[in-house]
C-alpha positions in Angstrom: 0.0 0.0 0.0 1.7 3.5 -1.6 1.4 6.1 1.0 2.3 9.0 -1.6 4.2 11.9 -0.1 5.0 13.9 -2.6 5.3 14.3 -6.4 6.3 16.2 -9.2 5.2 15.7 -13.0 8.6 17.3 -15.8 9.0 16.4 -19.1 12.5 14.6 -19.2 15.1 16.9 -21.9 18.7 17.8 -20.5 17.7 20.9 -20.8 15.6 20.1 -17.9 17.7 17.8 -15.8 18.3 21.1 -14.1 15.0 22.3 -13.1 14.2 18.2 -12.2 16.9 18.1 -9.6 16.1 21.2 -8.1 12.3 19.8 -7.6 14.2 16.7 -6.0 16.5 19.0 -3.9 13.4 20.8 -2.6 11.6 17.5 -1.6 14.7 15.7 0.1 14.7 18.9 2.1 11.1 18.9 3.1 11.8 15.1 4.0 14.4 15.8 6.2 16.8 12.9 4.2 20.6 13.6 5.2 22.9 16.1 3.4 24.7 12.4 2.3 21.7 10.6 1.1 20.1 13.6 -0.9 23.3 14.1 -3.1 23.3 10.2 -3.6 19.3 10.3 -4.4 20.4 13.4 -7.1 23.1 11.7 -8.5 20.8 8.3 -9.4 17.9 10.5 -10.1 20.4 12.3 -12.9 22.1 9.2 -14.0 18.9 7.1 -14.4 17.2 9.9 -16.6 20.1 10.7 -18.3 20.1 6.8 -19.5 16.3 7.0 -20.7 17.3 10.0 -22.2 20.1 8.9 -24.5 19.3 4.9 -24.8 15.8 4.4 -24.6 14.1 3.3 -28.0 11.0 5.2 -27.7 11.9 8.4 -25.3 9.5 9.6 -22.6 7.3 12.4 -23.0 6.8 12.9 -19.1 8.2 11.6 -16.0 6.9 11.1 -12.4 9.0 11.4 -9.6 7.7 10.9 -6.1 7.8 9.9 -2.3 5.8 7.3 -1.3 6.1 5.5 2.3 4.8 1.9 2.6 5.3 -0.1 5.6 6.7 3.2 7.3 9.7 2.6 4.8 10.5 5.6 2.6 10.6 5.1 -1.3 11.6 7.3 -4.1 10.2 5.8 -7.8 10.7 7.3 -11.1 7.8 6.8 -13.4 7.9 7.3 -17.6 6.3 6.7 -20.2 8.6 6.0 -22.7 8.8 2.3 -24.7 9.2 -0.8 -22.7 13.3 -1.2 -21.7 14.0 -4.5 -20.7 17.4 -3.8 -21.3 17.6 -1.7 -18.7 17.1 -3.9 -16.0 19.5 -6.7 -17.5 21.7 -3.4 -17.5 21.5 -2.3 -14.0 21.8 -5.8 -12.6 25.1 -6.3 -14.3 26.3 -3.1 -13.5 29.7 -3.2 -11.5 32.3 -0.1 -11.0 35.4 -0.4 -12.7 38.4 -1.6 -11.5 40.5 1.1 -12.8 40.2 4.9 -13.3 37.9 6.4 -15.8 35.8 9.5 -16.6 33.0 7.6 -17.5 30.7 5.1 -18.3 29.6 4.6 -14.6 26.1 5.8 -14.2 24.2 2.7 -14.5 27.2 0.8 -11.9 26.8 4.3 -9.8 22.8 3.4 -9.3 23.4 -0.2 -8.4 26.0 0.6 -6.1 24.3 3.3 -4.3 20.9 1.9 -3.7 21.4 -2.1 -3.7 17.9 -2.2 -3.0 16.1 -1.2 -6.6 13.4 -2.5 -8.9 13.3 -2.0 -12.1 9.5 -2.8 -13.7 9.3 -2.2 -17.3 5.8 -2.4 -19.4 4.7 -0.5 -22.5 3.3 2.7 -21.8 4.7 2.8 -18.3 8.2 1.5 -16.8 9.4 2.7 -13.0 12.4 2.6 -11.3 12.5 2.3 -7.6 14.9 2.4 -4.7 14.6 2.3 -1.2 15.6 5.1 1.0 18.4 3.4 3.6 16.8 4.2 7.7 18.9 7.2 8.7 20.4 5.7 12.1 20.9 9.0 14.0 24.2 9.4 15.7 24.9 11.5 18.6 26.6 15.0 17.8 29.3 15.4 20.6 31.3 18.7 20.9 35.0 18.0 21.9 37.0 21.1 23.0 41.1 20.6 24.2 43.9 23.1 23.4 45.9 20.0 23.2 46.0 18.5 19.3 46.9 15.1 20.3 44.6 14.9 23.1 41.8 15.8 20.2 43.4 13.3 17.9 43.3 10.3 21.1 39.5 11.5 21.1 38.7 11.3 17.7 40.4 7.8 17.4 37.9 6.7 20.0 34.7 8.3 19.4 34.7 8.5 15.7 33.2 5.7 15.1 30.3 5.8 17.0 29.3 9.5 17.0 29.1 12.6 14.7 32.2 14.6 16.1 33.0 18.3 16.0 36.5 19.9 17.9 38.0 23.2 18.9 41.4 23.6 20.3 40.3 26.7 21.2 36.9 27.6 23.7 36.0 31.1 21.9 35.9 29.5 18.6 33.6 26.7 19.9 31.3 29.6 21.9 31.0 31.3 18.3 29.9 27.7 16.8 27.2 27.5 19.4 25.4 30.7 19.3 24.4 29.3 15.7 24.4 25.5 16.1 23.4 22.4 18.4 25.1 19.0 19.5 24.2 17.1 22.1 26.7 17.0 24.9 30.0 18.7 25.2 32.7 17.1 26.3 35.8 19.8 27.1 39.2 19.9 29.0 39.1 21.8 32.0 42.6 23.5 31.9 43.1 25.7 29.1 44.7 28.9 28.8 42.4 31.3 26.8 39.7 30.0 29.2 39.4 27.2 31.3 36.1 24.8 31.1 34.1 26.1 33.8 34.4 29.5 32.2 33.3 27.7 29.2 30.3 26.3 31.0 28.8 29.2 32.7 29.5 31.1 28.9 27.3 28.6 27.3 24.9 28.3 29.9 23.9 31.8 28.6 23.1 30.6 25.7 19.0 30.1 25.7 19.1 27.9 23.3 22.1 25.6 25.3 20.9 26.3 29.0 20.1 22.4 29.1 23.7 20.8 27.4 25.3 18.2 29.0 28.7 18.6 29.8 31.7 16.4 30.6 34.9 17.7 31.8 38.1 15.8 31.3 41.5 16.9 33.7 44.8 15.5 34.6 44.2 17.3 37.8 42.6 14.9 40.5 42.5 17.2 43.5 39.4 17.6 45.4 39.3 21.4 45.2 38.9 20.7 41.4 36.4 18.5 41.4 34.3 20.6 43.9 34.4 23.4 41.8 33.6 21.0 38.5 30.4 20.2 40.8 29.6 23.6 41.5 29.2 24.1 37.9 26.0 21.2 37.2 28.0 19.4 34.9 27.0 15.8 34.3 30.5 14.0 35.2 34.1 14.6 35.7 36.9 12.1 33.9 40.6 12.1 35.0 43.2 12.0 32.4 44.5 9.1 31.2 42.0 8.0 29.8 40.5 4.8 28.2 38.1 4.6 25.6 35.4 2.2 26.9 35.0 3.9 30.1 34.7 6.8 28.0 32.1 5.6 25.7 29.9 4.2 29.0 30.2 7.4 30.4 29.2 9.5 27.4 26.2 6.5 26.6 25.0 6.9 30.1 25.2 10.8 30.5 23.0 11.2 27.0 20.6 8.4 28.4 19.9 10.5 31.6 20.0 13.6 29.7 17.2 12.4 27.2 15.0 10.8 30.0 15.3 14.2 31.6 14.0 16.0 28.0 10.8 13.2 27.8 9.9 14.3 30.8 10.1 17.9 30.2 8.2 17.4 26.6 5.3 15.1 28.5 4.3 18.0 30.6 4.5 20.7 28.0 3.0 18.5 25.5 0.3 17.7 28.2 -0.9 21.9 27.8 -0.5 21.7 23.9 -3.3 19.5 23.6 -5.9 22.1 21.1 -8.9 22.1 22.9 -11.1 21.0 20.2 -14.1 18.2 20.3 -13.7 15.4 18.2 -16.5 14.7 15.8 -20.0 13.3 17.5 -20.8 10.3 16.0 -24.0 9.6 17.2 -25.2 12.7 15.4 -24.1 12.5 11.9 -27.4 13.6 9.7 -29.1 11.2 8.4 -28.4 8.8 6.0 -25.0 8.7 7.1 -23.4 6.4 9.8 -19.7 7.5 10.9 -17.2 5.4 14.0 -14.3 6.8 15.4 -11.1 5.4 16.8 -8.3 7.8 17.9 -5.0 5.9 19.9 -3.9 7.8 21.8 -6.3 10.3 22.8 -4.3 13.7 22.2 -1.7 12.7 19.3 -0.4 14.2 16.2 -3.6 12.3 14.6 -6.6 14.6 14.1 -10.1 15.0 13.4 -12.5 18.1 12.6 -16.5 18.7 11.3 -18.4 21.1 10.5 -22.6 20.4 9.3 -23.9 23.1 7.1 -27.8 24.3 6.6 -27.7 23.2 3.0 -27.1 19.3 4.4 -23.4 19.0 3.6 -20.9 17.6 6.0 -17.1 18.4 5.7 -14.9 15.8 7.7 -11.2 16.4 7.8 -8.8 13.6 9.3 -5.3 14.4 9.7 -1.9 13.1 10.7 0.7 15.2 11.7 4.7 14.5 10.6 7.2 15.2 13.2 7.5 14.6 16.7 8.1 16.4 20.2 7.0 20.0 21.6 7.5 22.2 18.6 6.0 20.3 16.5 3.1 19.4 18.5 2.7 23.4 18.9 2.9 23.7 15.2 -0.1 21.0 14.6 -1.6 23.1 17.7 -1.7 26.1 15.2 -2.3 24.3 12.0 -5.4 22.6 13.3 -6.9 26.4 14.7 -6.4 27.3 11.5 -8.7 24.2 9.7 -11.2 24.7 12.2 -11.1 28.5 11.0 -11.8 27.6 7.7 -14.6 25.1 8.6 -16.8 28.2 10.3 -17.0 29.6 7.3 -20.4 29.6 5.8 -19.6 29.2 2.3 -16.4 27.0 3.1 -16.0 24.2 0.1 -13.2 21.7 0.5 -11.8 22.8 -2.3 -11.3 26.4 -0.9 -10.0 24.7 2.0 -7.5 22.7 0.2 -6.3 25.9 -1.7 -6.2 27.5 1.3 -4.4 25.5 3.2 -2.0 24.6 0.5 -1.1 27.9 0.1 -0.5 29.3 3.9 1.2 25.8 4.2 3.4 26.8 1.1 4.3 29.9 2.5 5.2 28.8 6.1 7.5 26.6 5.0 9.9 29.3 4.1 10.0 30.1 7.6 9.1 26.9 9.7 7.7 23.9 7.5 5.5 21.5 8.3 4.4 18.5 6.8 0.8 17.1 7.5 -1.2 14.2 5.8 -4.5 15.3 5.5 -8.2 13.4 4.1 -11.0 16.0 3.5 -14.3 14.4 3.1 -17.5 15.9 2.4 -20.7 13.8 2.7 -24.2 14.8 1.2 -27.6 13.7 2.2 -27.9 11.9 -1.7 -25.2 9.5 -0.4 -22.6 11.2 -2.6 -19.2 11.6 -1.2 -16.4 14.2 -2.0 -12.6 13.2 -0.8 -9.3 14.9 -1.5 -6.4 12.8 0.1 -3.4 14.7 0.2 -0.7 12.4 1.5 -2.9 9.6 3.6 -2.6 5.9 3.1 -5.0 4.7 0.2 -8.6 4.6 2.2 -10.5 1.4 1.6 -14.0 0.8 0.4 -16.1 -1.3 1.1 -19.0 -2.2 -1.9 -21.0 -4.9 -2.9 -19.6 -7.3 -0.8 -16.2 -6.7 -1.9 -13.1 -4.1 -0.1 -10.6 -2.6 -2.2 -8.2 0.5 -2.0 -8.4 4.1 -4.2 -5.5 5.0 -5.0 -5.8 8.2 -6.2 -4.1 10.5 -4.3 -2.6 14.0 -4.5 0.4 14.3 -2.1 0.9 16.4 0.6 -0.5 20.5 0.6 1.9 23.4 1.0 4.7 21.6 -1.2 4.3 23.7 -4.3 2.7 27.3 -4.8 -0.2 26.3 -7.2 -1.4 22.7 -7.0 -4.3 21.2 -9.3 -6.5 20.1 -6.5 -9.5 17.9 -8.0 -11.6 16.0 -5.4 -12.5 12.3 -5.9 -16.1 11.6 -6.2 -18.3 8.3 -4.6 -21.7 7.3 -4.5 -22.0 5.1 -1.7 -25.5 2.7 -1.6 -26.8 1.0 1.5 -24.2 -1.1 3.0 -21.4 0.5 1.2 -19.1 1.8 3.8 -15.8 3.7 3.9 -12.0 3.6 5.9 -10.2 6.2 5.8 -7.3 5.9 8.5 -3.9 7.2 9.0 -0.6 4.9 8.5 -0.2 3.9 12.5 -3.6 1.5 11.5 -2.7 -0.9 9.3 0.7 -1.1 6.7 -0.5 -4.4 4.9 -4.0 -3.4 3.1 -3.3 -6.0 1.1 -3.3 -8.6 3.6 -6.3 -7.3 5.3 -8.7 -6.4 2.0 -7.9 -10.4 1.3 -9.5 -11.4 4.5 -13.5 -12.2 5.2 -15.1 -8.4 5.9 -18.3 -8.2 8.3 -20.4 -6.3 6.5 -21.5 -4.2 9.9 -20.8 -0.9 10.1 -19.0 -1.2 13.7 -17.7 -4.7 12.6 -16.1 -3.1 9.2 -14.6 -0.4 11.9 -13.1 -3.0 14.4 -12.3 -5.5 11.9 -9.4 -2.5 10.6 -8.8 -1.3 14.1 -7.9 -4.4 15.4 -6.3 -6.0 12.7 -2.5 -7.6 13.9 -0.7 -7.2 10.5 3.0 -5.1 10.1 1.5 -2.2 11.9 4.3 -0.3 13.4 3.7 1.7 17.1 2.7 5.2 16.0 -0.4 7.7 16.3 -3.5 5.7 15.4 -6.8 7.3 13.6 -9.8 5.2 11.9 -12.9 6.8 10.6 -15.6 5.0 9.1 -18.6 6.0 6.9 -21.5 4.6 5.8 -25.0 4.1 4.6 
């Protein structure tokens, strides 16, 4: 099941490889994929089009490139519509770098070797290539601060490895660094001459945005006075010079551990006055003839869901799921959902004009703080006709004539690009036709589940998703359910 992300439609040229790659620059960045992995996705993406470009019998007139998560792994496809290739794959899969220098030649061998997990599906009409984006294990970003170059060099040696590493010899060039970036934990010398570590310290603690960092201060001098006035300062521990680089490592590991408990703590109880103080839809009076369930886990999440019943009969229904995780962006989704809920009292509100809307004060934030949300706008009418836009949500399922199977049209998330053809996807659902739309914490396997015998209950239909055991990972967990 294709959870599509985001998109963009170009018609391939290498005139246009330019303008492509700066789409695809954009996106990375609005995915948050490493500095390291969005060059590597740029270089394939060139490469690969660069090959249809030049070898492919009948050329593409347009190509799709897009985002799609399935199974909470990332994606990234290229989709043409050029001739049939099955050169190509024969091609990539015997790919291999050289053994020697040269200046070329390589693309194809730079794809495989980049991305060892690709597929390459080729059919007339329609051919896609499609790797999968490697889990971004997040290391720890120490600071490391000695006027001593070998002591920095013994550091490196042992934390290299195992964490993401910046140094200073000298403590006002690393104060300068930190009024304009973050690590987690600093571990510095306390005897040096420009200024010593506790200086240091109490210099950083100044810092707002560093009042909280972790420090460790290493010393060859174990007298107690020192060590008193290390403790005067809060720091987090104290490590006497020699010293070895396992103890080292369990000290760091068990300093970040406490600091990080510490921080969930913190972020529970702000989270806990975050929570927007808006009622979740009734669904014991939805206007007849519709029937509507409702399953939120937990509670107050990043998962959302928003009404609004107009005099002229209509219902509008809007189901979100927010991206991103801990105070600020819970006080973004905070804002973003006020601002929904805005749009919803308005008289004349469509979900079209909401969906423009949106899109474009989403599209303009994001030059200053972006924010990514998944979001399913529904609007129901007393003729049994429904109206959906999903922009970014897992394929919903419906449920008709006995028979559940996914729609799969989708737009991709709002706020990505300026102008954005929004057209909604129109139902008519009969009696016992019902409709799931849920966010990607519910289920990952639709196509597991749509196999399975369906109840044909509203409330069954509704638990029967909800409780379902397949690859569902532990995240935010929203089911609504519609129906005749």
């Amino acid at each position: 099941m294709k959870q599509i992300l985001l998109w963009c439609e170009a018609q391939p040229s290498l005139e246009n490889l330019s303008h492509i790659r700066s789409q695809l620059a954009r996106h990375t960045q609005q995915l948050a994929i490493d500095e390291h992995l969005r060059q590597n996705l740029l270089l394939v993406a060139t490469e690969y089009l660069t090959n249809l470009l030049r070898h492919q019998p009948q050329p593409a007139q347009k190509v799709r490139l897009r985002f799609f998560k399935e199974r909470q792994q990332l994606w990234f496809e290229i989709i043409d519509n050029g001739s049939a290739w099955p050169e190509m794959e024969s091609a990539l899969r015997q790919a291999a770098l050289p053994q020697i220098p040269v200046t070329g030649g390589m693309g194809l061998a730079l794809i495989a070797t980049l991305f060892a997990d690709y597929h390459y599906v080729c059919n007339e009409g329609e051919n896609s290539f499609t790797v999968k984006i490697p889990q971004q294990a997040k290391k720890h970003h120490v600071l490391l601060i000695d006027d001593s170059p070998s002591q920095l060099a013994l550091l490196r040696g042992m934390l290299g490895k195992d964490y993401l590493l910046t140094t200073f010899s000298d403590p006002l060039e690393a104060l300068i660094w930190l009024q304009e970036n973050d690590c987690d934990l600093v571990v510095t010398d306390l005897h040096m001459p420009l200024m010593n570590g506790i200086e240091f310290r109490h210099k950083v603690g100044r810092l707002q945005r560093h009042a909280l960092l972790p420090f460790i201060f290493l010393t060859g001098d174990s007298e107690q006075t020192t060590r008193d006035a290390a403790a005067s300062q809060a720091i987090d521990d104290y490590l006497i010079k020699p010293i070895a680089k396992q103890p080292l490592i369990t000290v760091l590991n068990r300093v970040l551990a406490r600091h990080q408990h510490l921080e969930c703590l913190y972020e529970q109880k702000l989270l806990a006055g975050l929570n927007p103080q808006f009622s979740e839809p009734d669904t014991t009076q939805l206007k007849a003839p519709w029937q509507m369930r409702l399953s939120m886990d937990p509670p107050h999440s990043g998962d959302f869901c928003l009404s609004r019943e107009f005099d002229d009969g209509r219902t509008l229904l809007v189901l979100g799921d927010q991206m991103g995780h801990g105070p600020l962006a819970r006080a973004n989704g905070a804002a973003w959902q006020g601002f929904i809920q805005g749009l919803l009292q308005q008289e004349a509100a469509t979900m079209g004009d909401i969906a423009c809307k949106l899109n474009t004060e989403l599209y303009q934030s994001s030059q200053r703080q972006p924010h990514l949300m998944c979001l399913a706008i529904i609007e129901l009418n007393p003729s049994g006709n429904v109206k959906m836009i999903n922009a970014g949500m897992p394929p919903p399922v419906v449920y008709h004539d006995g028979k559940a199977s996914t729609i799969r049209q989708a737009l991709g998330l709002l706020g990505i690009d300026q102008h954005t053809a929004i057209q909604p996807l129109e139902l008519h659902l009969q009696a016992g036709d019902r409709l799931h739309i849920f966010s990607d914490g519910v289920c990952e396997a639709s196509a597991d589940l749509i196999a399975k015998t369906w109840p044909t209950a509203l409330t069954e239909q509704h638990q029967h998703i909800w409780e379902y055991d397949g690859d569902t990972v532990v995240d935010d967990r929203s089911l609504l359910t519609i129906g005749l």
